[in-house]
N, C-alpha and C positions, 0 to 999 in steps of 0.2 A: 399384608404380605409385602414383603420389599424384594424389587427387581433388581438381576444381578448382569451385571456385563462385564465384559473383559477390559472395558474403556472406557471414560466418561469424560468427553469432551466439551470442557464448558466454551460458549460461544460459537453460534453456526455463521459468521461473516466469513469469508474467503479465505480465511487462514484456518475456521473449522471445517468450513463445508469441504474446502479441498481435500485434509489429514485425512477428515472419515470418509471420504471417496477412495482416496487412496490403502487406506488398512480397513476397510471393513470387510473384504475380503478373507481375511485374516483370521480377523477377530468378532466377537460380536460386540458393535457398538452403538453408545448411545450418546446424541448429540444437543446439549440442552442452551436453549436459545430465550433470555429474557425477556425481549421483544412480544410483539403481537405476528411479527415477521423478519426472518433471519433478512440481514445486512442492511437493518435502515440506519447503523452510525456508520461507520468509516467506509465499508464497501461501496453502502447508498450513493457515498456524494464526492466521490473519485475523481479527479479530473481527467482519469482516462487514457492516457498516452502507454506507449514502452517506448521507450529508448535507452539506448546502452549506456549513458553517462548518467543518467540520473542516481542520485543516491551512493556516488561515486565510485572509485577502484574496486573496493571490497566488495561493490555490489554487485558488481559487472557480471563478475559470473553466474550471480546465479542466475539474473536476467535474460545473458547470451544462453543459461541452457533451457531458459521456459521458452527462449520464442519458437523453435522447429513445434513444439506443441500448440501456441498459440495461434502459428501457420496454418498448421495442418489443420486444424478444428475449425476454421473457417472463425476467430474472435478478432486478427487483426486485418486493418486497412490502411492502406497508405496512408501517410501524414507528412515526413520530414521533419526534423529537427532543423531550427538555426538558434544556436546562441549569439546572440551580437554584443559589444564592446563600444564603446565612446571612443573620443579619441585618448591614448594616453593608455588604453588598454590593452595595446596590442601583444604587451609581454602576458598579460595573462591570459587571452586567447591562444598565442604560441605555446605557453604550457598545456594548457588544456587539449591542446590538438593532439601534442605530443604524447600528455601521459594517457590517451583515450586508445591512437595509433598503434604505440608500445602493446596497446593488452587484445588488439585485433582490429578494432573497432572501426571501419573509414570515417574518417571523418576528412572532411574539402573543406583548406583556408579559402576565406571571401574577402573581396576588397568593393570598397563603396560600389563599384559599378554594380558589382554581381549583389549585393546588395538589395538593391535596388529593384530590379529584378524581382525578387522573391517577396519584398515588403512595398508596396506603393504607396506613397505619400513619405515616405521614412524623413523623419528630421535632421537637419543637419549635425553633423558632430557624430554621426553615427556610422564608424568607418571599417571599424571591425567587426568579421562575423566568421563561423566555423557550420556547415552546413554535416547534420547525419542522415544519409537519405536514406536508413531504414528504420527509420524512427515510424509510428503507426499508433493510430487509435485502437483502443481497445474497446472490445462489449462488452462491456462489466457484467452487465446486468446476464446478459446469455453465458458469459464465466459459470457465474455463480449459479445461474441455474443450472448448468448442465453438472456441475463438483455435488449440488444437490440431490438429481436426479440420479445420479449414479451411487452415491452413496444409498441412498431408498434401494433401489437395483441391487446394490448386494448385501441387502440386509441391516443396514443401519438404522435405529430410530430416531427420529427429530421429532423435538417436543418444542414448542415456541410457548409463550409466557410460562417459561421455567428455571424462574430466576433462582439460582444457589443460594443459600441463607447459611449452610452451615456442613462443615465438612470436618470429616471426625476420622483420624486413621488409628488401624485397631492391627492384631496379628492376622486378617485375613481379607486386608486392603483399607479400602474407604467407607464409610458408610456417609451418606448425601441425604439432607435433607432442603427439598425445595422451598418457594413461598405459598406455594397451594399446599402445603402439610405432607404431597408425598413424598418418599423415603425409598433410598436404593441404594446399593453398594457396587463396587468396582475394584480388580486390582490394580490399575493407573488412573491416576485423575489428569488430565492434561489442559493445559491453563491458556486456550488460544479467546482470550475475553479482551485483548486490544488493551483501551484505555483503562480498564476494568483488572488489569493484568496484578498487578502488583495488589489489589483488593482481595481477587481471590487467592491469593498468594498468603495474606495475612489471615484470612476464613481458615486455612488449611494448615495453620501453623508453619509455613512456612517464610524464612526469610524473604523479602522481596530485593525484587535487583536493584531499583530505583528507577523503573519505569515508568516515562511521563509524558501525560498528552501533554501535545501542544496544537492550538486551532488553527487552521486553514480556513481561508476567508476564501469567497470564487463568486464571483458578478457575473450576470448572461447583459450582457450589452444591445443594443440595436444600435447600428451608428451608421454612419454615411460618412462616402457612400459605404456600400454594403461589403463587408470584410470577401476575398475571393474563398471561392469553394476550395481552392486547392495552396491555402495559405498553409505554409509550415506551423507547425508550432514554435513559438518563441521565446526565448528566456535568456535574461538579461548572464550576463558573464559575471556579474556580483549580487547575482540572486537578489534580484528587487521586484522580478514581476515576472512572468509567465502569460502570454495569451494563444489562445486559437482560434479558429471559427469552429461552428458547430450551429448545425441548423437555421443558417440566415443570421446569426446572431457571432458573438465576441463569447469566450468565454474569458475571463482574466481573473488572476490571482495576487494580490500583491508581492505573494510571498511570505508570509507572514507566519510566525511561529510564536503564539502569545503563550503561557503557561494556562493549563488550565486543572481544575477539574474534573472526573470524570462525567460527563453527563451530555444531554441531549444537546450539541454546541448549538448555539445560534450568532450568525455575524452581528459587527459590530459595526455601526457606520460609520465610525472613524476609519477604521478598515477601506470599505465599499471604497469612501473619499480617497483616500490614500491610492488605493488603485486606479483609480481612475486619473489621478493628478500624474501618477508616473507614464500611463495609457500614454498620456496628452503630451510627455517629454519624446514619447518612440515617435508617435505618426499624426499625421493634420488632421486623420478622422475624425468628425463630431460625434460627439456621445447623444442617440438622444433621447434614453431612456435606459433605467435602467430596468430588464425585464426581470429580472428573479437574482436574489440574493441564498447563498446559503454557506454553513459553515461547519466542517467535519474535524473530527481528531484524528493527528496523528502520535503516534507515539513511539518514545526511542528511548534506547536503554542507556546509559551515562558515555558510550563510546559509539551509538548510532547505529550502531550492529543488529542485527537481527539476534530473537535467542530461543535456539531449537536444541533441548535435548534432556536428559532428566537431571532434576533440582540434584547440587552439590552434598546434598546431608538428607534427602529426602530421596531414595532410591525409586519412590512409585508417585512420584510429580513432576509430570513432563513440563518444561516451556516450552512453547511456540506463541511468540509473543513477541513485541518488539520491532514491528515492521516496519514501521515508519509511511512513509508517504509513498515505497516502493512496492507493497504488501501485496498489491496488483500485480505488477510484471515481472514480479518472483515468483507468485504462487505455485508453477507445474513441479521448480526444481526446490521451492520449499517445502512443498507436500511428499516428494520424492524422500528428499532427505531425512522428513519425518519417520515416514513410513518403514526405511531404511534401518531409524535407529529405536525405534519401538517393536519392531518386531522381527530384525535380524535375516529377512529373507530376501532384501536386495542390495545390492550395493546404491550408497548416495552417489548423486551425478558430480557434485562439487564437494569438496572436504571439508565434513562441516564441524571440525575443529577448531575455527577460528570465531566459530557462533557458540562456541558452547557455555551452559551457564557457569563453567568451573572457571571460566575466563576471570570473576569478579571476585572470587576467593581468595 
């Protein structure tokens, strides 16, 4: 007997679990997750933050309209943002302040003193900085569970080791067959599978957009002395490194955007190295161990955009897909949106026109 639903959302990571929290209300859905447990690739290994500039202009919005959600649910905590700049940088700190300003955003120029201040130990040469002081960690983990829990709540099914093999559209939708041999049908299939995106795009005969991981590399440090509890987060103005504290520890990033793969990442120690060398150009901290390596995909569609809405020649294949390394602190107004354009009964919070997949046609 083959089970039938109104939705078949492949991938339960944050960009599924949130869609079927949101429309399963709606509709009756079912949420199928490869995994032994939904979000151990890209949700798993998050670094965590929202702040307004990340993921830039185009993203802004959707970010500025998840945080009143992310507020209110008790997911964010204070953090701060500082970008900082060398010397020589200062024009593209002033842009950045400006074009963050323009879209609402406060952001406060810094000068070495103030600086100083917020980064101890900072190395010389480092005189430009733009501080966001609503910038905040995120709980990923309590996110996703709760996009989870709620979807269960209104009736959604979650299958975990229920990896797609093959998808067949006929005149009365989908017909899905898993790796365990079972079999079900749908009349939308929605493709929120991350790295994976453009795979089952090609399963379903449908064109793919050219969506591609790229790995993020992230070291937990111990270092001395010991980073402050209430250090901003930081990230260089030419995108070469990202660090925080977090749990007594450093988290750091290099930055890194290697092509990959879809598959289970693992860092690379060229990587680890590389972060740590650039670590050692910001602040005098000694590194003195490294506690835990690990290494997630992100992935982006050929213009960086997000892409939420149904396939250009395939009327019953939704993308939600494409998030990038923002997938976290868009979620409330991604899932919004989705919900929005799958089932017609709200309006989107942001116009999601300019993510649509007809964009690539």
């Amino acid at each position: 007997m083959t089970d039938r639903f109104d939705i078949a959302i492949v991938g339960a990571g944050m960009a599924g679990a949130s869609l079927a929290a949101a429309i399963a209300g709606h509709s009756s859905v079912i949420l199928l997750e490869a995994e032994d447990r939904p979000g151990y690739h890209a949700t798993g290994r998050s670094a965590a933050f929202w702040t307004e500039s990340y993921g830039g202009p185009m993203i802004q919005p959707l970010t500025a309209s998840s945080g009143p959600f992310l507020r209110e649910g008790g997911f964010l905590s204070a953090r701060g943002a500082l970008t900082i700049g060398r010397d020589g940088q200062g024009a593209a700190v002033d842009t950045f302040v400006q074009e963050y300003a323009a879209l609402g955003v406060r952001v406060n120029r810094m000068n070495r003193a103030e600086l100083e201040v917020y980064i101890p130990g900072l190395r010389p040469g480092w005189r430009q900085g733009a501080l966001e002081p609503s910038c905040a960690d995120i709980d990923v983990a309590g996110l996703h569970q709760h996009y989870l829990a709620l979807a269960r709540r209104e009736g959604a099914d979650l299958r975990t080791r229920s990896q797609l093999v093959a998808a067949r559209r006929d005149a009365g939708g989908w017909q899905l067959e898993l790796a365990d041999g079972a079999k079900l049908s749908c009349d939308i299939l929605v493709n929120a599978a991350g790295a994976w995106a453009d795979e089952v795009a090609r399963m379903a005969g449908v064109t793919p957009l050219g969506i591609a991981p790229l790995r993020r590399t992230i070291a937990q440090l111990a270092v001395s002395p010991p980073a402050p509890a209430d250090l901003p987060l930081v990230l260089d103005i030419a995108e070469r490194f990202y660090f925080k504290p977090e749990v007594g520890a450093v988290w750091l990033s290099p930055h890194d955007e290697a092509p990959s793969a879809p598959c289970d990442a693992a860092p690379e120690e060229i990587d680890v190295a590389l972060a740590i060398e650039r670590f050692g150009e910001v602040v005098d901290w000694r590194v003195d161990r490294v506690v835990h390596r690990w290494a997630g995909l992100r992935s982006f569609a050929p213009d960086r955009l997000p892409v939420y809405g149904f396939d250009t020649h395939e009327a019953r294949f939704f993308w939600f897909a494409g998030q990038g390394g923002f997938g976290i602190q868009t979620a409330p107004a991604a899932a919004a949106i989705g919900a929005a354009l799958l089932t017609g009964k709200d309006i989107a919070p942001v116009n999601p026109q300019p993510f649509a997949p007809s964009r690539f046609s």
